[in-house]
Each structure stands twice: as C-alpha cells, then as structure tokens.
C-alpha positions, -999 to +999 in steps of 0.1 A: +169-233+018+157-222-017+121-223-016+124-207+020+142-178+010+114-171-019+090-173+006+108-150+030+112-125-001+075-131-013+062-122+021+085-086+023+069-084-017+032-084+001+037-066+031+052-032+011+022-039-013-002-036+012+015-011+027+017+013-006-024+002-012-029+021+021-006+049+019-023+054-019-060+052-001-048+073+023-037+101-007-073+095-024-098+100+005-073+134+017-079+143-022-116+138-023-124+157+011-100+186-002-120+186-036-154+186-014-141+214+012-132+234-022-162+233-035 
C-alpha cells in the first residue's frame, strides 16, 4: 500500500516537472523571438 502510494505521488512529482520544463521552454523561445523582432 506503501510503496504504491510513493509511486502514485512520484508519478504526479514527474508529470508537473515536465509540465513546468515546457511551460519554462515555452517562456524562452517567446523571449528569444521578442528579443530578435526588437532588434
């Protein structure tokens, strides 16, 4: 019950990481093509 609970949490853990590594590339490549318009 343990160990499948951790699991269950671990997995919710990766999901939202992945989720914030897009949303963050997301923010950099608007950034960069803002910077480049500006220019």
């Amino acid at each position: 019950m343990w160990r499948s609970s951790a699991m269950y949490v671990i997995s919710i853990q990766s999901s939202a990481l992945s989720k914030l590594k897009i949303r963050v590339r997301l923010i950099v490549e608007t950034r960069h093509a803002l910077s480049l318009r500006c220019r």
